[in-house]
C-alpha positions in Angstrom: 0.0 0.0 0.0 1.3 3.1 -1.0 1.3 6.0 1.1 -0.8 8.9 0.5 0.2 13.0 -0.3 -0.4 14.7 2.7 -3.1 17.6 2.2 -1.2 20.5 2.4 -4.3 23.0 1.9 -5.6 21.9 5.2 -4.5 22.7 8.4 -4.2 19.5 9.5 -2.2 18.7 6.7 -0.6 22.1 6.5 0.5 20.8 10.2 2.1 17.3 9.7 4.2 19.1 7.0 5.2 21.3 9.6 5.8 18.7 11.9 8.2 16.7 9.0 10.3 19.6 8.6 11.1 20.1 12.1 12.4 16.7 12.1 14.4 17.0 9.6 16.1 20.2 11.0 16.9 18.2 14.2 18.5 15.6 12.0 20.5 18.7 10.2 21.8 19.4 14.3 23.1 16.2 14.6 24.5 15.3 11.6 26.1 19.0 12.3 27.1 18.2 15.7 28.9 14.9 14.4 30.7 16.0 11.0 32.2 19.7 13.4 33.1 16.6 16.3 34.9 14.9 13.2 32.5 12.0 11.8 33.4 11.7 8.2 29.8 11.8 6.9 30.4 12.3 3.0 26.7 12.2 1.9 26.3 15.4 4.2 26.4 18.5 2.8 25.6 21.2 5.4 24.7 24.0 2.8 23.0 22.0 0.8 20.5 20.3 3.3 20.3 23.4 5.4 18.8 25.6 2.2 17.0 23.1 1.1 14.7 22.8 5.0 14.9 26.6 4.4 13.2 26.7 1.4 10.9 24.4 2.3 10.3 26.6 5.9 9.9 29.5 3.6 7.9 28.0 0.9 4.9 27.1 3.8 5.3 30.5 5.6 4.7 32.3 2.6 2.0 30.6 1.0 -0.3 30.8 4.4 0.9 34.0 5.3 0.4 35.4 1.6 -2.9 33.8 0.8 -4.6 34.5 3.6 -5.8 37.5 5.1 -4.6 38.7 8.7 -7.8 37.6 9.9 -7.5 33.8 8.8 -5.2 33.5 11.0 -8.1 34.6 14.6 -11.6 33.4 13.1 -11.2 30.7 10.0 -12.3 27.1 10.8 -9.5 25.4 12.0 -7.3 28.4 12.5 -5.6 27.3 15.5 -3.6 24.7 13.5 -2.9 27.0 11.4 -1.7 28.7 13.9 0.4 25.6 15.4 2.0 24.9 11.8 3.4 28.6 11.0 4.6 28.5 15.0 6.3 25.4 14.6 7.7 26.3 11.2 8.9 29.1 12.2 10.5 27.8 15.6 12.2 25.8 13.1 13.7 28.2 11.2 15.2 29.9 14.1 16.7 26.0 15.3 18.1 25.7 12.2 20.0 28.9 12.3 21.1 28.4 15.4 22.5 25.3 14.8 24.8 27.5 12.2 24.9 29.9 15.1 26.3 27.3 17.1 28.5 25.3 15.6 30.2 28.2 14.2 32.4 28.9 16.7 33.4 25.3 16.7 34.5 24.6 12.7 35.8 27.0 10.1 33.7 26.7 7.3 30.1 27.9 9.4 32.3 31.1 10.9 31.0 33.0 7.9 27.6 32.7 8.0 27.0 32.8 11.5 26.1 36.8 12.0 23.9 36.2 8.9 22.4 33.7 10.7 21.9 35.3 13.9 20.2 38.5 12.0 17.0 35.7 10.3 16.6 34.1 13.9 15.9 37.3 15.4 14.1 38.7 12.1 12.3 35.1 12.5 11.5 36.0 16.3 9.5 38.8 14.6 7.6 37.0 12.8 6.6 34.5 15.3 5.7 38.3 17.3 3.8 38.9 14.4 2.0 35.7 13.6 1.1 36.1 17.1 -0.9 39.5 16.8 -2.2 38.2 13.5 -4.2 35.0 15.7 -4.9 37.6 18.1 -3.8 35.2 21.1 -4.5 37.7 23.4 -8.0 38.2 23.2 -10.0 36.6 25.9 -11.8 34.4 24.3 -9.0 33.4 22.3 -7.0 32.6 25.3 -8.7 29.7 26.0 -8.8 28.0 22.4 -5.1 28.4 22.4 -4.1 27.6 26.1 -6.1 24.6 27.2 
């Protein structure tokens, strides 16, 4: 039995694929961790898999946060996993720079890139900041859907 696409114009959906990419930027930190400790890994390419979770980060970011209107995000059907999904892709973005954050002071070749880095965590803090007036979190009735 094959398996099946995941739905990614659901929430649900939109969610898991979330979900997938996190894992593979924790997979990214290890195999970091190990090649800057000195495991020869030589189907690793740290610039390579790293842009590629990025673009796939960025590629779900913008399509919900560009097709959707501000309030999508506080009063659609299902709009706290929507919610969820651009947090958690978004966490992930910053844990993938921060793992070039790092291990940059730990191996030569992420020493250029790590003030880059630290400049899209924080601009990816802002977003999460902004995501989170956008779902209007703060609103009392909100509170509840999003906190219990």
């Amino acid at each position: 039995m094959g398996s099946q696409p995941i739905p990614e114009n659901e929430p649900f959906g939109l969610l898991c694929i979330c979900l997938r990419i996190a894992i593979e930027a924790e997979l990214h930190d290890r195999m970091t961790a190990a090649v800057v400790a000195g495991a020869d890994l030589p189907s690793f390419n740290f610039c390579r898999d790293h842009e590629r979770i990025e673009t796939k980060i960025g590629t779900v970011v913008t399509k919900w946060l560009t097709s959707s209107s501000p309030s999508a995000l506080s009063s659609s059907p299902h709009c706290e996993l929507r919610v969820l999904a651009l947090l958690s892709a978004l966490g992930t973005r910053i844990q993938l720079f921060n793992t070039a954050i790092y291990h940059g002071g730990k191996s030569k070749f992420l020493n250029t890139i790590s003030s880059e880095c630290r400049e899209e965590s924080v601009s990816s803090a802002v977003d999460i900041s902004d995501l989170l007036c956008y779902a209007e979190v703060r609103r009392p009735d909100k509170v509840s859907d999003f906190f219990t």
